[in-house]
Structure formats: C-alpha cells, structure tokens
C-alpha positions in Angstrom: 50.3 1.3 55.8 51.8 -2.2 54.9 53.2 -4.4 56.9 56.8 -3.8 55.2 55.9 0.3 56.0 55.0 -0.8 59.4 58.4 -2.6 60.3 60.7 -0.1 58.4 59.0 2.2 60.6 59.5 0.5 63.8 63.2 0.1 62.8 63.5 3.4 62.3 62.2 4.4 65.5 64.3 1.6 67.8 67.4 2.8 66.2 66.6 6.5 67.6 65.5 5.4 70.9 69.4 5.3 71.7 69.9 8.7 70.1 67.1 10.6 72.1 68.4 8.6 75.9 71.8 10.1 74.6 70.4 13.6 74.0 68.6 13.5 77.3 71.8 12.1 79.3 73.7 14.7 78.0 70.9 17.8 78.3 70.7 16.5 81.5 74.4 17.2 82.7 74.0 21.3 80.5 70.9 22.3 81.1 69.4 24.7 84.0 68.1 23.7 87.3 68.2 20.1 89.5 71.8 19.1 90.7 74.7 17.6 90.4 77.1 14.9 93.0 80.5 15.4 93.8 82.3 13.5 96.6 85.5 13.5 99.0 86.5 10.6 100.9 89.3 11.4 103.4 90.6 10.1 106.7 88.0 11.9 109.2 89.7 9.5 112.0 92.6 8.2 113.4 96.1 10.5 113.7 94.9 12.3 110.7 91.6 13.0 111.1 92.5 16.7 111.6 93.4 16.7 108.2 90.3 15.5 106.9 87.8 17.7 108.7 89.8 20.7 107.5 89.2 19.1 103.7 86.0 18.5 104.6 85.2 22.6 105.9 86.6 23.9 103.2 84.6 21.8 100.5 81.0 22.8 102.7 81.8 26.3 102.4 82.8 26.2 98.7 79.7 24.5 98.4 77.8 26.5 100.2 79.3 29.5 98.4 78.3 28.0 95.2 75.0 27.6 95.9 73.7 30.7 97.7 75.1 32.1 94.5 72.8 30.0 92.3 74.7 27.5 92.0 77.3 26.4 88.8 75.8 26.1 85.9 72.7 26.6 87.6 72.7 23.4 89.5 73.1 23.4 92.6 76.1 20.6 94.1 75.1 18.6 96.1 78.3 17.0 98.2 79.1 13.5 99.6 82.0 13.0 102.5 83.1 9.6 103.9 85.9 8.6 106.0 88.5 6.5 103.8 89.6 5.5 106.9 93.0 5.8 105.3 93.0 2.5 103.8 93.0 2.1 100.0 90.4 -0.8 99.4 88.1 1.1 101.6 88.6 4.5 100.0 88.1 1.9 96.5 84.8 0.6 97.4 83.7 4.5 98.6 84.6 5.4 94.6 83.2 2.4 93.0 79.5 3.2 94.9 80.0 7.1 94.2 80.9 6.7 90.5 77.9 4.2 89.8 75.4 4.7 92.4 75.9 8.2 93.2 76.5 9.3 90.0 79.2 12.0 90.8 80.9 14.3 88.2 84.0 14.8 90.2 85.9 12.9 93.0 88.2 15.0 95.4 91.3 13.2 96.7 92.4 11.7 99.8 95.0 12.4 103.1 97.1 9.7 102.2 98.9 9.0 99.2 98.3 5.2 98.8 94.9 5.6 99.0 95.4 8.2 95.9 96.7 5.7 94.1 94.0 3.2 94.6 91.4 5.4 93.7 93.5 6.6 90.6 92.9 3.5 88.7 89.2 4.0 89.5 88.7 7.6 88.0 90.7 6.5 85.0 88.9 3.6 84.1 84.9 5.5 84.9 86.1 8.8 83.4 85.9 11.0 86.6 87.9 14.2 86.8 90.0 13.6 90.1 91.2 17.0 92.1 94.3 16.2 94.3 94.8 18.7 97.2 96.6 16.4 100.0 97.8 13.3 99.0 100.9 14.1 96.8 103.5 11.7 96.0 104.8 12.3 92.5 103.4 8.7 90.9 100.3 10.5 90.7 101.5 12.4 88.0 104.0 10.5 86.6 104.3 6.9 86.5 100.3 7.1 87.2 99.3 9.5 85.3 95.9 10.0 83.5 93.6 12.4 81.8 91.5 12.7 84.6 93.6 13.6 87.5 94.5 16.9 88.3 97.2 18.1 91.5 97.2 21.4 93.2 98.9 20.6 96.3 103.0 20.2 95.2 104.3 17.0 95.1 106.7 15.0 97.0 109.5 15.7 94.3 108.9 19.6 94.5 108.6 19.2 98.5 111.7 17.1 99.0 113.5 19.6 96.5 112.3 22.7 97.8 113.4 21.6 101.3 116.7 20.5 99.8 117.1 24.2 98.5 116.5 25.5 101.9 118.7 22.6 103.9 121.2 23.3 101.4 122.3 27.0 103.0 122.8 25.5 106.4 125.7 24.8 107.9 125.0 21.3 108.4 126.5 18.0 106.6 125.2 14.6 109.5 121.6 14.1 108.6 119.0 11.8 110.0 116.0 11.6 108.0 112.3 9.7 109.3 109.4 9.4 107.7 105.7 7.4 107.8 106.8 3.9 105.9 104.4 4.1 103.0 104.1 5.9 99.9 104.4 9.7 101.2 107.5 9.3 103.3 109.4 7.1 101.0 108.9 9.4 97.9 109.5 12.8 100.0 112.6 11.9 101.6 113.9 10.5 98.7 113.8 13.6 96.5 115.1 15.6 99.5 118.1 13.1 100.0 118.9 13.3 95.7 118.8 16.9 95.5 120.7 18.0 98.7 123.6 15.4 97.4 123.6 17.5 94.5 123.7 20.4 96.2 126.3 19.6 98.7 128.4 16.7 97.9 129.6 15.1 100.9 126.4 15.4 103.3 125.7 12.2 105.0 122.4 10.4 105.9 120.7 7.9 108.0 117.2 6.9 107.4 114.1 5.9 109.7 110.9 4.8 108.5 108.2 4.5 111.8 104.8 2.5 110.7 102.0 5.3 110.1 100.2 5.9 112.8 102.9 4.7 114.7 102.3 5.7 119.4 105.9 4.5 120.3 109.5 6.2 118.5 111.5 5.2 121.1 113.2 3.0 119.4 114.0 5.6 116.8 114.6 7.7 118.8 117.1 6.0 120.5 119.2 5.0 117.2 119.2 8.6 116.4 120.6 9.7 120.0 123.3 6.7 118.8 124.0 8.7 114.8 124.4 11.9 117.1 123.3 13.9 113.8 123.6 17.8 113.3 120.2 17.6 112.0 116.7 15.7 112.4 114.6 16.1 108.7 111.3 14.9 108.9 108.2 14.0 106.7 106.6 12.9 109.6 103.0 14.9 109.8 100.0 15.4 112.0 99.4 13.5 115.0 102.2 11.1 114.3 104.5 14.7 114.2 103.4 15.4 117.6 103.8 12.3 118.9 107.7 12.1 117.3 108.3 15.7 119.0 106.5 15.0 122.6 108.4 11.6 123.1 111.4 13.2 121.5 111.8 16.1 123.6 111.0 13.8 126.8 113.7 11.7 125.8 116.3 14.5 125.6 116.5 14.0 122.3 115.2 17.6 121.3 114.8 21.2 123.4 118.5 20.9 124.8 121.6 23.3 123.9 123.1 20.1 122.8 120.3 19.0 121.5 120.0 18.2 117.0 118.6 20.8 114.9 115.7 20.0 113.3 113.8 20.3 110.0 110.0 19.4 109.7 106.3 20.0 108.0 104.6 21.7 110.5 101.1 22.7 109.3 98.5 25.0 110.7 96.5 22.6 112.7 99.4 20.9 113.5 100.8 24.2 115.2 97.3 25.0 116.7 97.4 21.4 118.3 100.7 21.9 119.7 100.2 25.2 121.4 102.7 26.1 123.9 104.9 22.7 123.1 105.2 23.9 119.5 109.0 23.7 119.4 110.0 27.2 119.0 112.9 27.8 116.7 112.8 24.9 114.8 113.2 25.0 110.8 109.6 24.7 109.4 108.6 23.9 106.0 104.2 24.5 104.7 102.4 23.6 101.6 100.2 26.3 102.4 100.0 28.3 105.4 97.6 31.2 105.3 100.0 34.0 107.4 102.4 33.4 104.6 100.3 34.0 101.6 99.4 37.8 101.0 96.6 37.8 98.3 93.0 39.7 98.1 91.7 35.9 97.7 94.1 34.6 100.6 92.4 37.2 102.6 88.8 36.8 101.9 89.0 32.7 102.2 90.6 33.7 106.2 87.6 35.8 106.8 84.8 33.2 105.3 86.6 29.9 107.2 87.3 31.7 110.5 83.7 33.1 110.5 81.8 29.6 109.8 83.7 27.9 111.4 85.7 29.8 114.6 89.4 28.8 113.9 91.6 30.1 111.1 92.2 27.5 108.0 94.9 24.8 107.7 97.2 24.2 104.8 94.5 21.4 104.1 92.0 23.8 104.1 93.2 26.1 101.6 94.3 23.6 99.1 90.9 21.9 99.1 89.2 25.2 98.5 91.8 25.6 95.8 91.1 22.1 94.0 87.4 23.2 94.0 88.2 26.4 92.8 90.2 25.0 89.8 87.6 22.3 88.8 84.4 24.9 88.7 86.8 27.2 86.5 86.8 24.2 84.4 83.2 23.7 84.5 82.5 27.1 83.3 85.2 26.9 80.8 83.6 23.4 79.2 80.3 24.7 79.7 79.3 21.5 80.7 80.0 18.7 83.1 80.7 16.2 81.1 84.0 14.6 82.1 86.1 14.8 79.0 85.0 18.5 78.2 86.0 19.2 81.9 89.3 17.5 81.7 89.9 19.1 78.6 89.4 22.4 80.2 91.3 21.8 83.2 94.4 20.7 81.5 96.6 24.1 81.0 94.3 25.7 82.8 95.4 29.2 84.9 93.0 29.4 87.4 92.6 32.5 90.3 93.4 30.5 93.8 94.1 31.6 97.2 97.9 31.0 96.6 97.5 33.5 93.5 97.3 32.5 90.0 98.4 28.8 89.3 98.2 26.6 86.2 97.8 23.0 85.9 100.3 22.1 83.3 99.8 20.0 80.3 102.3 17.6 80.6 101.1 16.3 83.8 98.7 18.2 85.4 100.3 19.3 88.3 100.3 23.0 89.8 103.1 25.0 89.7 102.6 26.0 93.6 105.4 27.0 95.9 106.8 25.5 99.5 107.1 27.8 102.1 110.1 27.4 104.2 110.9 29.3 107.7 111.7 29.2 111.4 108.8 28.9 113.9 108.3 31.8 116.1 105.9 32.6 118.6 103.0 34.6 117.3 100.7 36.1 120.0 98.5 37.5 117.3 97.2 34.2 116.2 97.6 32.3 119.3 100.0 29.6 118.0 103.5 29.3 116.4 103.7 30.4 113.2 107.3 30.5 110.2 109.6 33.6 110.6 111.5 34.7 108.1 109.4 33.3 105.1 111.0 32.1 102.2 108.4 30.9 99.0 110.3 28.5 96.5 108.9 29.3 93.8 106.6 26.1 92.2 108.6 27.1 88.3 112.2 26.7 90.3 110.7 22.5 91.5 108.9 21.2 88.6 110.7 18.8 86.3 110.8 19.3 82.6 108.6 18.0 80.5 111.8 15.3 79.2 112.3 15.0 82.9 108.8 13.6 83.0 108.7 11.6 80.0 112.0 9.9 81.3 110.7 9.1 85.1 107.2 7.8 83.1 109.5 5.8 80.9 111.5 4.5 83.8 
C-alpha cells in the first residue's frame, strides 16, 4: 500500500474510533449483566433525620427486591446514601461527585426543599433523571422545571389547597398559621392562606415563621396566646413538630378546654415518636399514611417494611418506594438507561404504586396523588395515634391546569 493508501486509511480508522467508544458507552448502559449506580442524599441527622432513614429503608428494600429478582435490566443496582445534612451546597457537592465520579443513572431527592432546588440545577445541566418523593415545594415543577425531574410526593400548592378544602368546613374564621422559615413553610402556607380566602371570604390570619430546626417557640408561642386564635395551622414537621407541640402544651397553649384548635402534618414516624403525648383529637393532615391507603400493593409494601425492618413504614417510606417504583417502570419502558430515553418514558407515565395507580403528567411532571385529611385517634392496634374519619382529596381536585402552570412559569 502507498503512503496516500496508508493515511486515508488511518483517517478512516481515527474517525471511527469515536463511533465504536460511542457504541460501547451506550451497549454498556443496554446490555446484560454488571451494574448500574443510583444515589439518595437525604438528611440522616439533625431534627429530620427520621425522615431520612425511612427514605433510606425503603430504597434498600426496593433494591434489594430488585436484585434477588435478577435485577432490572439484568443489572443489578448498586445504591449510594449520604447525609445532605440538609444544607444545599453540601447536598451540591454530594451530586456533582455522584454524577461524574460515580457515574449514577438516577438521583433520588432530598428532605428539604431548598436542597431540591440546589441539586435541580445539577440534574438539568448533567442530564440525570431526578425522582422527588419528600421535598415538594411547587418551584420544582414550575418556575424550576426541567426534563429530568419527576415528583410523586404532592406539592406544597396541592398540600396547602387540599388542607384549605378541609379547613374550609370548619367552623372557624381567626387563624394563626407557623411554619419552618425556608422554602417548604413559606410555599405551603401560602397556598393554604390563598385558597381558604377563596373559600371563605372573611377568615383572618396571622403568620409565624420559627428558623428550621428551631429548640425554643416560646416566643411564638407566646404571640399566639396574645392573637387568641380559634385555630393553630401548621407546616411545622418532624422533630421541630414535636418540639412546637411539647413546649406548646407546657405552656398552656394547647391540651386545655380553652385551649385553640389545631391543624397540622402529622406523619407516621412522627406519631410513633410521640406515643402517648400524640395530641389526641387534633385535625391531622398525611401525604401518605399506610392505615389510610387500602390497596393489594399498599398491603404487601406493610408486610415487606415491617418484616425487614420491625416497625411499620412512614409516609417517607412509602413515597420513596413509590419514586423507585415509577423510575424502573420507566426503565423497562425505555429499555434502556439512558437518561433521555428514561425521561421520555417517565413523562405521562401511569405507573402501579402503593397509593394505586398514578401518572406523572406531561406538563410538569408531577403526580396526581391525594392528601389525606382526618382527626387523630388513639389506635391500640398499631400502638400509636393514627387519622379517624379519613377523608382522601383527590390529587385531580389540587393540580393546576396546564394554563395555570404556564402562567405561574411565566410569572
């Protein structure tokens, strides 16, 4: 051969060498056998930290699940859990190593809401599908919306306006409303406050907003013993919920005749952490709770959490299960992990989840889930308070239309 054969042929062969990596990269992600990375970072500490370890169980059985079965695709998952901390430029440098050290096909989201948001920008800009299952103020699907996050825990908007619905047929028109003074809190209560003015014009508020993570309400608790509401509606949550409740029922505040009424999220491990003090009575409102949720998938999940790990499942619990769920459907629907053939898949997706069947709309990506609402009763059976009375507002009755959405993104 020439020397002019010689170098078309060694052109020839450098310009495939990027072809064949290509071909390999992506036979890598389709074909049998090996394994693939997906991670969670979540607060595993702090007043919170309940929440994370019951994200955290639920993802190591799915896991597990998934691979004693053969695994998805058959690869087995291999999964990565860090504590967040709950503070966004941790959970950001947690993503950044995961996305291009790790390697990860999918990232699971946080407790908090702001650090959500922080890792948002992250999965948009690597091309990560992102399953939301706690963290739920509605910026994550509206004004920060992307192709790669997905939500099936309702949002603040639905929350605040289911709890609206519910606040709505009680007698009562003086509100104070307190919430953790970050992203969550302020979103929540503000959907709640807009829809129960439309609901019943003339209803008053005052508004509290304690640091998260705050030890000390007395303060707040004080200026709400001064607005002598009818009502107390809260967005506080986990240990800073049982904080608010002990110091507020010391205080005389709450567990009196005279006492206000009052209104809050009260989750499963929440309720199992208050035992006996659980305020009895109260109104109660649940993203999730398992004694509320009658389906042949609700059931099984019960009998798999309790049995690995000796205590029934959280709220937390089941939603993370649920994200997971959603995202292999959308695996086996792309036939592939590859991030925009999953994302694709996901998006309009109906998926079979512990709640029954839900769909991740199109226009935003969020689930069309329900709020439970009810009154906390005693329940020997289970060993802790659980909702009487159980009212499910249905997720279709607290989305927004899709020109709702375009006009909140546009605002």
């Amino acid at each position: 051969m020439n020397r002019a054969g010689r170098r078309r042929t060694s052109l020839v062969f450098l310009t495939c060498i990027p072809l064949l990596l290509a071909a390999c990269g992506q036979s890598a992600t389709t074909s049998s056998g090996g394994s693939v990375t997906i991670a969670m970072n979540t607060s595993l500490s702090g007043s919170f930290g309940f929440f994370g370890l019951a994200n955290q169980n639920a993802l190591r059985l799915a896991v597990e699940k998934t691979n004693a079965a053969g695994g998805l695709l058959g690869k087995q998952i291999k999964l990565e859990i860090k504590d967040d901390g709950t503070k966004p430029d941790v959970a950001s440098d947690l993503t950044r190593t995961e996305i291009l050290n790790d390697k990860i096909v999918a990232l699971f989201g946080p407790v908090s809401s702001s650090v959500a948001l922080a890792e948002q920008t992250l999965v948009a800009r690597y091309k990560i599908p992102y399953l939301l299952h706690t963290s739920n103020t509605d910026k994550l699907t509206l004004q920060g919306f992307n192709d790669y996050t997905f939500s099936v825990v309702p949002n603040t908007g639905m929350e605040g306006r289911a709890n609206a619905i519910a606040a709505a047929k009680l007698p009562y028109t003086r509100y104070y409303l307190i919430g953790p003074d970050y992203e969550f809190g302020h979103s929540q209560l503000a959907a709640f406050k807009a829809r129960l003015t439309q609901l019943k014009p003339g209803v008053t508020f005052a508004e509290d907003y304690p640091k998260l993570g705050a030890n000390d309400y007395s303060s707040y608790i004080s200026k709400i013993q001064a607005y002598k509401p009818e009502i107390v509606y809260s967005a506080e949550f986990a240990g800073d919920l049982i904080t608010f409740l002990n110091q507020a029922k010391g205080a005389g505040l709450l567990g009196k005749p005279d006492s206000p009424k009052f209104f809050g999220l009260f989750d499963v491990d929440t309720l199992r952490n208050l035992g006996a003090a659980a305020p009895t009575g109260v109104y109660a409102y649940g993203r999730a709770p398992f004694f509320a949720i009658k389906t042949p998938q609700m059931e099984q999940f019960v009998r798999d959490f309790q049995s690995r790990y000796n205590i029934p499942p959280s709220d937390w619990a089941v939603m993370a299960y649920d994200a997971y769920t959603a995202w292999t459907e959308g695996v086996k629907k792309a036939g592939s992990f590859d991030a925009g053939k999953v994302t694709k898949a996901l998006s309009g997706l109906t998926f079979q989840s512990t709640r029954g069947p839900l769909t991740l709309r199109t226009v935003d990506h969020q689930v069309n889930a329900s709020e439970y609402e009810g009154v906390l009763q005693a329940d020997p059976a289970v060993g802790f308070d659980t909702f009487a009375d159980v009212t499910a507002v249905p997720g279709a009755d607290l989305l927004l239309s899709p020109d709702q959405v375009a006009a909140a993104r546009a605002a």
